[in-house]
C-alpha atoms as an extended CHARMM CRD file, in Angstrom:
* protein
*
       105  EXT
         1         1  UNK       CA             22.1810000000      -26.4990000000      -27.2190000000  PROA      1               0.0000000000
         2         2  UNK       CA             23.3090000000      -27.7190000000      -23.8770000000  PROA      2               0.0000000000
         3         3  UNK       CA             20.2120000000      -27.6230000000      -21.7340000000  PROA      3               0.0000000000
         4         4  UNK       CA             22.1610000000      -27.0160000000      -18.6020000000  PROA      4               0.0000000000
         5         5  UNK       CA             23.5040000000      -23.5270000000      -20.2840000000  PROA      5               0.0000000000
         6         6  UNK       CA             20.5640000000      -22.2040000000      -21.3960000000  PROA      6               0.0000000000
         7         7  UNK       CA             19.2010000000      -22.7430000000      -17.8380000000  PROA      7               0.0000000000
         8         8  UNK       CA             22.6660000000      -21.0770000000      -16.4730000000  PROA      8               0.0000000000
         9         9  UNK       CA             21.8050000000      -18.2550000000      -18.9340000000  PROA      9               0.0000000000
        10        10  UNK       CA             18.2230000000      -17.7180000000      -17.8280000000  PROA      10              0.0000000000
        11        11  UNK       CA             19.5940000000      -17.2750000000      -14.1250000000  PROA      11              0.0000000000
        12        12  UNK       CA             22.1890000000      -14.8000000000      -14.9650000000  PROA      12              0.0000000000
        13        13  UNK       CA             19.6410000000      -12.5950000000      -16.5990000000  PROA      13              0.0000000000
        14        14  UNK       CA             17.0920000000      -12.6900000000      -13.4490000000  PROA      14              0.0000000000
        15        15  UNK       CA             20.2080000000      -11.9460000000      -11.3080000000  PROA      15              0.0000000000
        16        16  UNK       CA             21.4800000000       -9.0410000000      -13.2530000000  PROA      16              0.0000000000
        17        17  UNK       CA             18.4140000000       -7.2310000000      -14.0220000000  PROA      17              0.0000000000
        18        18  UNK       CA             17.5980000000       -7.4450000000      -10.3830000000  PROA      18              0.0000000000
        19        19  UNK       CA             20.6370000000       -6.4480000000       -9.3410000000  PROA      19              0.0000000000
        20        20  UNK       CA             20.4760000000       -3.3770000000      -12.0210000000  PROA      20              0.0000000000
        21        21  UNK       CA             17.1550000000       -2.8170000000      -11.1670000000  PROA      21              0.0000000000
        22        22  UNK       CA             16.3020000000       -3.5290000000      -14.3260000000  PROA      22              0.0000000000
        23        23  UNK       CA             12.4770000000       -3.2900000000      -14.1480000000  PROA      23              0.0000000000
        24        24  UNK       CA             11.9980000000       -3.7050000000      -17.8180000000  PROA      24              0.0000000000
        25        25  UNK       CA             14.2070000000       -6.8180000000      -19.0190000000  PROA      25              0.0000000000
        26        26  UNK       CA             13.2360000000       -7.7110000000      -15.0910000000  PROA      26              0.0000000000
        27        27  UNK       CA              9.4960000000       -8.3070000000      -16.3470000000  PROA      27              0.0000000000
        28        28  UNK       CA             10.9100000000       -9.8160000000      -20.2440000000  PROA      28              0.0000000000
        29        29  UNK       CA             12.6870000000      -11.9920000000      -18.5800000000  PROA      29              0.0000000000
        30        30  UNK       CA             10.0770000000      -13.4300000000      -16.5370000000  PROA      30              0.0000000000
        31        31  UNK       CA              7.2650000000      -13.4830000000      -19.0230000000  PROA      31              0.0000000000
        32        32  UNK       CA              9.2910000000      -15.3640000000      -21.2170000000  PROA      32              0.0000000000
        33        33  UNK       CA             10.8170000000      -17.6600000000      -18.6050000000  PROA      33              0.0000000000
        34        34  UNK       CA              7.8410000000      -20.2440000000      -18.3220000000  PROA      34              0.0000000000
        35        35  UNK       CA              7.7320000000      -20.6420000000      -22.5970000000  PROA      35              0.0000000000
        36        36  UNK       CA             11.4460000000      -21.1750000000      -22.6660000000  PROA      36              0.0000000000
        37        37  UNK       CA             11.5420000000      -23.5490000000      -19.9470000000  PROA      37              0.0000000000
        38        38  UNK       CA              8.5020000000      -25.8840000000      -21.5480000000  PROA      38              0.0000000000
        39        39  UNK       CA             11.0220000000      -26.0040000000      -24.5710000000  PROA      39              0.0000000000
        40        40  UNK       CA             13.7530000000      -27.1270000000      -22.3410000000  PROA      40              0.0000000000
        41        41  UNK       CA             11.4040000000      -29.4500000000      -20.6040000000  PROA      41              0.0000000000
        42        42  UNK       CA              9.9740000000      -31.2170000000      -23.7880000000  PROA      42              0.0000000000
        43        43  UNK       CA             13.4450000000      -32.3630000000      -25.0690000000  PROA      43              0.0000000000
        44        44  UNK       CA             13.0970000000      -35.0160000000      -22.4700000000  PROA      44              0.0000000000
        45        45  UNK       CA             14.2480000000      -35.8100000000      -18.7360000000  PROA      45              0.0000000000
        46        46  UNK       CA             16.4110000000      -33.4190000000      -16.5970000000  PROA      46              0.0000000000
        47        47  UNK       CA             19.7890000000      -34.7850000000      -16.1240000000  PROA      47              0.0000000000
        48        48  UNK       CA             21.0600000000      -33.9310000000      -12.2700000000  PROA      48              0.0000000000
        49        49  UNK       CA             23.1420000000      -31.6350000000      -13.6400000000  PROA      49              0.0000000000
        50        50  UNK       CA             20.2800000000      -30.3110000000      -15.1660000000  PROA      50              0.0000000000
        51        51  UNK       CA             18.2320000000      -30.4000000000      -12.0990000000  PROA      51              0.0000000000
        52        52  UNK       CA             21.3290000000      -28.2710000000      -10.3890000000  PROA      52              0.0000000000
        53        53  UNK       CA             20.8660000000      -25.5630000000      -13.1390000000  PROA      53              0.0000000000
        54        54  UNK       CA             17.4700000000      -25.2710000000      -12.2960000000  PROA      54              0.0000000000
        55        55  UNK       CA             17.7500000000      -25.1200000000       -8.7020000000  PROA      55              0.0000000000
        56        56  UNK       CA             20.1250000000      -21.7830000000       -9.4800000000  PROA      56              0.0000000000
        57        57  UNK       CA             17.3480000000      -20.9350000000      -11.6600000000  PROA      57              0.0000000000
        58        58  UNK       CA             14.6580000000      -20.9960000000       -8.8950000000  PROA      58              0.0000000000
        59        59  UNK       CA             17.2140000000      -19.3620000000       -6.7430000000  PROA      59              0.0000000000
        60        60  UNK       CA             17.6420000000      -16.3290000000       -9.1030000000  PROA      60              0.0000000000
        61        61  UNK       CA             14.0980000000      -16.2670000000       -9.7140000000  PROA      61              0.0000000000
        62        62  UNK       CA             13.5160000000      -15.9770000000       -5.9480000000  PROA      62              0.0000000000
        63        63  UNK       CA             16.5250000000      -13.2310000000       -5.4400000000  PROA      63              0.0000000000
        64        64  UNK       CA             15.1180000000      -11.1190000000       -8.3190000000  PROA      64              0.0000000000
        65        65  UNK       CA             11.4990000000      -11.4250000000       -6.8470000000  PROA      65              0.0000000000
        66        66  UNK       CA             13.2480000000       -9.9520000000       -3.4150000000  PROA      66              0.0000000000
        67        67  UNK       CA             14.7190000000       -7.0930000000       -5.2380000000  PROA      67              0.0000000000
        68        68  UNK       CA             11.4450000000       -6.5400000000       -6.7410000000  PROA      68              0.0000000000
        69        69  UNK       CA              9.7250000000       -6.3350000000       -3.0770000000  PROA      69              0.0000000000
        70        70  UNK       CA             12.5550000000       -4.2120000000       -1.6700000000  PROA      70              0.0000000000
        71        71  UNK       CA             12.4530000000       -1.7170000000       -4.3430000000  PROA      71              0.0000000000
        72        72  UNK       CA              8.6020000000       -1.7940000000       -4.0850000000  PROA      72              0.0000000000
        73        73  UNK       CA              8.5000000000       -1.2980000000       -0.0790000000  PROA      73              0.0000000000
        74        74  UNK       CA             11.1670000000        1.4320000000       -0.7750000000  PROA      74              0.0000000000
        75        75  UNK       CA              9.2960000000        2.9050000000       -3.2510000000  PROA      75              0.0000000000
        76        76  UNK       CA              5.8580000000        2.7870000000       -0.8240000000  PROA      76              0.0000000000
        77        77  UNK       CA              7.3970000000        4.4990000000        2.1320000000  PROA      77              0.0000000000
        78        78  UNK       CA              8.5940000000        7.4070000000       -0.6920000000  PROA      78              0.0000000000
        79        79  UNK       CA              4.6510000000        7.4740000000       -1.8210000000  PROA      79              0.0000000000
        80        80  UNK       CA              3.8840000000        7.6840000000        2.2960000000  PROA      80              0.0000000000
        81        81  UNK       CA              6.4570000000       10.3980000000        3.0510000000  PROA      81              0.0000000000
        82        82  UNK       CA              5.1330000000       12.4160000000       -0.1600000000  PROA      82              0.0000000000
        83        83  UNK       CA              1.3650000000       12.0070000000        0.9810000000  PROA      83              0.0000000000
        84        84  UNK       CA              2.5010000000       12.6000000000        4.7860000000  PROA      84              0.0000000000
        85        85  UNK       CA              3.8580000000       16.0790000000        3.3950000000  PROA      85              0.0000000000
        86        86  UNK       CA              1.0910000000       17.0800000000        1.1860000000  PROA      86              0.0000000000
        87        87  UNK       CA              0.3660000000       19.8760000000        2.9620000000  PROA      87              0.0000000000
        88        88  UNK       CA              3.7570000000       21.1910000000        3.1350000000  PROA      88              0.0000000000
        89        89  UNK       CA              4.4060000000       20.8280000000       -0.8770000000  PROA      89              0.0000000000
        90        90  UNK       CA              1.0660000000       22.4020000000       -1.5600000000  PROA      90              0.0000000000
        91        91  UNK       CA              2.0370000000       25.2620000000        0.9160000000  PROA      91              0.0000000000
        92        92  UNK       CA              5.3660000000       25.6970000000       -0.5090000000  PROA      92              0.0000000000
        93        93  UNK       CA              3.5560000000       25.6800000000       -4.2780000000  PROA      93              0.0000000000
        94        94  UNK       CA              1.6350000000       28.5480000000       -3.2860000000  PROA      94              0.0000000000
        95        95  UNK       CA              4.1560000000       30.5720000000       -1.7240000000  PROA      95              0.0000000000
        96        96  UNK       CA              6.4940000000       30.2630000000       -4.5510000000  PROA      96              0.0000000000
        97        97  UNK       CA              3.6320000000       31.2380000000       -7.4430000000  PROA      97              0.0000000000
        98        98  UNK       CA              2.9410000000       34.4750000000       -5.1820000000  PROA      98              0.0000000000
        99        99  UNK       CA              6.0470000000       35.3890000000       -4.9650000000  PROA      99              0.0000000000
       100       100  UNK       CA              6.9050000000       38.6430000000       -6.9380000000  PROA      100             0.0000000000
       101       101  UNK       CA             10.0160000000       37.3080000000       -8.4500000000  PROA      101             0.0000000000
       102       102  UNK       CA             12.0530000000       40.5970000000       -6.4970000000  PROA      102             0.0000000000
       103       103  UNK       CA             14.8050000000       38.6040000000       -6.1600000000  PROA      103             0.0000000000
       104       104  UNK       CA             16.9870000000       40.6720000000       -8.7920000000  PROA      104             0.0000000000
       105       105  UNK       CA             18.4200000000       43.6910000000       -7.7860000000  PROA      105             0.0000000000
């Protein structure tokens, strides 16, 4: 198998399960990056265009690792509004279960 592919084909999955946010095939994807790439690596030298295909590698790998953080920071200042409003939920939970349920009429 071309070498320069395979790398090409590693990229487009970090791109497009970032872009999908893709958590899960996100995190396959990465674990199984470094084995994959020692395979590559052991047929030999890199070519240049070789070298180029792994330079869009690194690139993906660094755009999916931003989507990661920007989900993650979005995600945090959900948890933060959530915690900010405990009291309000936990005031709203306990007027709804003693409410009668007379809304019927």
């Amino acid at each position: 198998m071309d070498r320069t592919r395979a790398i090409d084909r590693l990229a487009k999955v970090l791109t497009d399960a970032g872009a999908a946010a893709d958590w899960a095939l996100l995190g396959a994807a990465v674990r199984e990056l470094g084995p994959q790439l020692q395979a590559l690596g052991a047929r030999g030298p890199w070519s240049m265009q070789e070298r180029g295909a792994l330079a869009r590698l690194r690139a993906a790998h660094e755009g999916a690792a931003d989507a990661v953080a920007t989900a993650s920071g979005q995600l945090q200042a959900k948890m933060d509004e959530m915690t900010a409003n405990k009291e309000g939920w936990m005031a709203y939970a306990l007027a709804d279960e003693h409410d009668t349920g007379s809304t019927q009429p």
